[in-house]
N, C-alpha and C positions, 0 to 999 in steps of 0.2 A: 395199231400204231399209236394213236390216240392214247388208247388207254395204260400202254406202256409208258408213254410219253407223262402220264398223268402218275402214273406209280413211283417215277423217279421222283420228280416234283413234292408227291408226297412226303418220299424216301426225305430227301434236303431239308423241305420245311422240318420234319421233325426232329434232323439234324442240327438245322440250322436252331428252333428251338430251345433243345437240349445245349448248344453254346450258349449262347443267350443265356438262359440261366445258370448256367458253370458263370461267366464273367460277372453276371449282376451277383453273383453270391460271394465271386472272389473279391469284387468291388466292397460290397457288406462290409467283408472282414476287414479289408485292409482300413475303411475308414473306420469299422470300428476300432479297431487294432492303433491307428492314427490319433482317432479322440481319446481314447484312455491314457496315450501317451503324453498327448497334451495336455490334460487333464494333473497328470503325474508331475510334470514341468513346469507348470504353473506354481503350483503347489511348492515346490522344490526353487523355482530359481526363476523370480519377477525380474522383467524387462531382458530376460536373455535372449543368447541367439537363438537358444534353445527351442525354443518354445514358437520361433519366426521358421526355421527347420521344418518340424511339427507341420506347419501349418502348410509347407510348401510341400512337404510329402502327400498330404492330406489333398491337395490340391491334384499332384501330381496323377493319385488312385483316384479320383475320379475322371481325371482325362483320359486312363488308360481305359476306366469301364465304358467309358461314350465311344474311345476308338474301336476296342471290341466290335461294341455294337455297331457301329459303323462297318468294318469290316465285313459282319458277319450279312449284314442287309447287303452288302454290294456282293458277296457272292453269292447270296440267293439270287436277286436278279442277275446276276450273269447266269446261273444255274437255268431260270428262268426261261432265258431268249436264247440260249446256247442251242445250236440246232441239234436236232436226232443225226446218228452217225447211221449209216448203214452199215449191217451185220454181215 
């Protein structure tokens, strides 16, 4: 029982992992994707909304990569303490 118990666990963690880094990679992008933009808007059009925009999306891709990862830890522990069913 243990050791089944112990394979699902596994099973999640490496799950849970594998999310983990899909989000931190999709985070990556999007800030990189965000800094080049602002980068571009700078460049193009000093003191715009432009470029305040930018910066709030920029902002925005990283709250979503913290919540991810938030998420993704609160389902592991529930994964965690969730009891064994009987088969």
């Amino acid at each position: 029982m243990a050791k089944r118990l112990s394979k699902k666990v596994s099973k999640l963690e490496k799950k849970a992992d594998h999310l983990r880094r899909k989000a931190e990679k999709k985070g990556k992008e999007l800030q990189d994707a965000t800094s080049d933009r602002i980068d571009d808007l700078s460049k193009e059009d000093k003191g715009g909304k432009k470029g305040l925009i930018a910066l709030l999306l920029a902002g925005g891709a990283a709250v979503a990569a913290v919540a991810l990862k938030k998420k993704r830890d609160q389902e592991l522990d529930e994964a965690l303490w969730e009891e064994p069913r009987s088969i």
